[in-house]
C-alpha positions in Angstrom: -6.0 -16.3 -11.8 -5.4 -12.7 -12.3 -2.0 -11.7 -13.7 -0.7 -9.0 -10.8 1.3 -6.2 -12.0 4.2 -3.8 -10.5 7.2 -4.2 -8.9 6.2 -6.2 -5.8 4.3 -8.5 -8.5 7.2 -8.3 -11.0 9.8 -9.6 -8.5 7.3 -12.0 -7.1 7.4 -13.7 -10.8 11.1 -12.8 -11.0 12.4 -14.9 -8.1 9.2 -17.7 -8.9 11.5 -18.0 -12.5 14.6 -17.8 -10.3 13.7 -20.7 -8.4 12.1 -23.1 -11.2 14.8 -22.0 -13.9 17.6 -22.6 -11.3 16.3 -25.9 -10.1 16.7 -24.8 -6.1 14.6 -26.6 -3.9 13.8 -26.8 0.2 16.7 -25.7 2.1 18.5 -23.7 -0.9 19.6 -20.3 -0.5 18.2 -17.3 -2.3 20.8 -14.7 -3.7 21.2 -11.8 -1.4 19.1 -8.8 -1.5 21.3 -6.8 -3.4 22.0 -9.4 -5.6 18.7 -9.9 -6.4 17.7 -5.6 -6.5 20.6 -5.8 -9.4 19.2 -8.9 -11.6 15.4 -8.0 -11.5 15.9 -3.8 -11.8 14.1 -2.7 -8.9 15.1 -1.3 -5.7 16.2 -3.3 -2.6 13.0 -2.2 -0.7 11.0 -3.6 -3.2 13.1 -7.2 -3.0 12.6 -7.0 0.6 8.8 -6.4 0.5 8.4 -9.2 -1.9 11.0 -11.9 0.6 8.6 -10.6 3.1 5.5 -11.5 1.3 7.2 -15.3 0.3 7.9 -15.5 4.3 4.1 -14.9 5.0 3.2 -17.8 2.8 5.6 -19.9 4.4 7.6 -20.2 0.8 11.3 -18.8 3.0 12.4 -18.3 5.8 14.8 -16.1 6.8 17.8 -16.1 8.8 19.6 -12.9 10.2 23.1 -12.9 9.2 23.0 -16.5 6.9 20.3 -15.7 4.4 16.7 -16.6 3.1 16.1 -20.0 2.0 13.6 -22.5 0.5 11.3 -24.2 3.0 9.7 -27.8 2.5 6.8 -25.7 1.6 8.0 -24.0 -1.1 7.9 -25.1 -4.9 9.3 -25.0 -8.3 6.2 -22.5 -8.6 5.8 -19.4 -5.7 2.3 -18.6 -6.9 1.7 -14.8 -7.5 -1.4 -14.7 -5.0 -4.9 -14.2 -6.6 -5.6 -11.1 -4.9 -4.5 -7.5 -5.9 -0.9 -6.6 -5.1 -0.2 -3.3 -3.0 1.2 -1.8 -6.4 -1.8 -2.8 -7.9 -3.4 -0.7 -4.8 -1.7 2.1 -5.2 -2.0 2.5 -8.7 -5.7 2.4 -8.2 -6.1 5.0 -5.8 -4.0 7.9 -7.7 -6.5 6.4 -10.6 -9.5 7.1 -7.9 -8.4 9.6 -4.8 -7.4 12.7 -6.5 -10.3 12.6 -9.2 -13.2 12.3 -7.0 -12.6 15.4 -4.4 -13.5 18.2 -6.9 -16.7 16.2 -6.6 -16.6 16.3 -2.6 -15.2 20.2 -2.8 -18.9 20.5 -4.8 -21.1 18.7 -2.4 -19.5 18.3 1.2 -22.0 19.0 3.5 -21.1 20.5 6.9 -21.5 17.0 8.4 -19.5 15.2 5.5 -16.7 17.9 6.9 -17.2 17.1 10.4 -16.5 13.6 9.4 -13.3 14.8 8.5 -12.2 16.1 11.5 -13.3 13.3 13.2 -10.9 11.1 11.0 -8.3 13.7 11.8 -8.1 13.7 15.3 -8.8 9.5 15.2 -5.7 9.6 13.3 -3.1 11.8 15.6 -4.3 10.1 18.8 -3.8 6.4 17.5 -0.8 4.5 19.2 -0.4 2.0 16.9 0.0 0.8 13.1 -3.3 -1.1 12.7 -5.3 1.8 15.0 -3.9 4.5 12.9 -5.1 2.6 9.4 -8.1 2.1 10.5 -8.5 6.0 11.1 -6.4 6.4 7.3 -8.9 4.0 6.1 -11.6 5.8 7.7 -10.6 9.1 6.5 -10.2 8.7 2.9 -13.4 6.9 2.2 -15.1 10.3 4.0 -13.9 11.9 0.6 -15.9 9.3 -1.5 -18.8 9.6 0.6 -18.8 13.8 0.5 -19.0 13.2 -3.0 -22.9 11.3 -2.3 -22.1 9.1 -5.4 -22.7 6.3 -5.0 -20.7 5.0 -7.6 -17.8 6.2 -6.2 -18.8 5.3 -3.1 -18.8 1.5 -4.0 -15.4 1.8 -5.5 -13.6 3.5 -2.4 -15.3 0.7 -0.6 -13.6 -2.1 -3.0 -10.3 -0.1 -2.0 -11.2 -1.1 1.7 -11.6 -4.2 0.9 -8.4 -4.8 -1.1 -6.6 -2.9 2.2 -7.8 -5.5 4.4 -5.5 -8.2 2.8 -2.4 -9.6 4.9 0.6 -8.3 2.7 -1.2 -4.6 3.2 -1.6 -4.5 6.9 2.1 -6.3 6.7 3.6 -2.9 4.6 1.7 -0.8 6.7 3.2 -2.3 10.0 6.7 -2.4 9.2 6.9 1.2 8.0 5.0 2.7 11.2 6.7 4.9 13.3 5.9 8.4 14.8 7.6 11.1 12.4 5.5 9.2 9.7 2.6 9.0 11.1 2.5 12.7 12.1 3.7 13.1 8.3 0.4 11.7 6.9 -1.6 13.8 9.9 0.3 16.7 8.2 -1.1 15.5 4.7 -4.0 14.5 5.7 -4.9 18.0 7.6 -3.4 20.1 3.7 -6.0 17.7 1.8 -9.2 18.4 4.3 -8.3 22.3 4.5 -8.0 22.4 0.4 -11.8 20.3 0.5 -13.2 23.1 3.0 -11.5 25.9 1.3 -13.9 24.8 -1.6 -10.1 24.4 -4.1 -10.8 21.3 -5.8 -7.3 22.1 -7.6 -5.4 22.4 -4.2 -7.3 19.2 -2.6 -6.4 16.9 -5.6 -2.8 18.2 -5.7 -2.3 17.4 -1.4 -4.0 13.9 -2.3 -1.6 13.4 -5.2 1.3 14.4 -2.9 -0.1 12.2 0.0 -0.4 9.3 -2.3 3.0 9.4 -3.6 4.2 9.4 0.0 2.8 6.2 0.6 3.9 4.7 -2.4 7.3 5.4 -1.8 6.7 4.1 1.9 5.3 0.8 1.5 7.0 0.1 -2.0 10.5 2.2 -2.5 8.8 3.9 -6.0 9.8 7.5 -6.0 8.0 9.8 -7.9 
């Protein structure tokens, strides 16, 4: 099994130790949100991602105005998922995104740009969460293919993969609503203007500014 890292991952591992270290089984009660944002140092948005991701697995359920407690399903251990976690995701792309579009700046082609603008408009007409990622998704691995490495290439396309999982599309859904999606159009349209302006600089700095936007989204991480 893969060790996940990150905040999400950290206060996975933090309320696993909680649970074994405070001998609470089915039908127990989880501290509160805030108590546990205080006791495992991250942010409330964080603890309520990672409840959310223990209520997919069927480890909690959750009660409005009572609390989150232990189902029958749920053991001494609430296994970090072998699978990477959407900090993991994130860090990857700043790692991958920004760094390949001097790349595509140098060897879009006119249809590689077209492709773009496609995406674009995908993106501004979709209705809904999982229609708009699939133009998001859509979108950003146009930049790894302008690039025609095929390298790169293969890696954007393990970053589709690793977008496809559950706890992604479950982020994704939660935080959709108009004024951010027409936030990431904005984005979107300042990084595809930098790669046709032929500024690798400017392209990588909108991508770094997009990215950091999501991050803060999906997982309450500023800067």
């Amino acid at each position: 099994m893969t060790l996940a890292v990150g905040p999400h991952a950290a206060t996975l591992r933090f309320i696993d130790g909680l649970v074994a270290d405070g001998g609470l089984g089915p039908g127990d009660k989880l501290p509160t949100e805030r108590e546990l944002s205080a006791a495992a140092g991250v942010s409330r948005a964080v603890v309520r991602a990672a409840l959310d991701t223990l209520e997919e697995r069927g480890a909690v359920v959750r009660h409005v105005g009572r609390g989150t407690f232990l189902t029958p399903r749920a053991s001494t251990e609430l296994e970090v998922a072998d699978h990477p976690s959407p900090a993991e995701i994130m860090a990857s792309r700043f790692v991958l995104e920004p760094e390949l579009l001097p790349l595509a700046v140098n060897a879009a082609t006119r249809a590689d740009i077209d492709e773009m603008h496609r995406c674009l408009r995908g993106g501004h007409d979709a209705t809904t969460s999982e229609e708009f990622e699939r133009w998001d998704t859509l979108l950003h691995h146009s930049f790894a293919l302008a690039t025609h490495n095929m390298v790169l290439i293969g890696v954007s396309k393990l970053l589709i993969d690793s977008r496809s999982q559950p706890i992604w599309g479950s982020l994704k859904r939660r935080s959709f609503n108009p004024e951010l999606k027409q936030c990431y159009c904005t984005e979107h349209e300042a990084i595809v203007a930098a790669l046709e302006d032929r500024d690798p600089t400017a392209a990588s700095e909108a991508m770094r500014e997009h990215l950091r936007h999501v991050r803060t989204t999906l997982l309450g991480v500023d800067g």
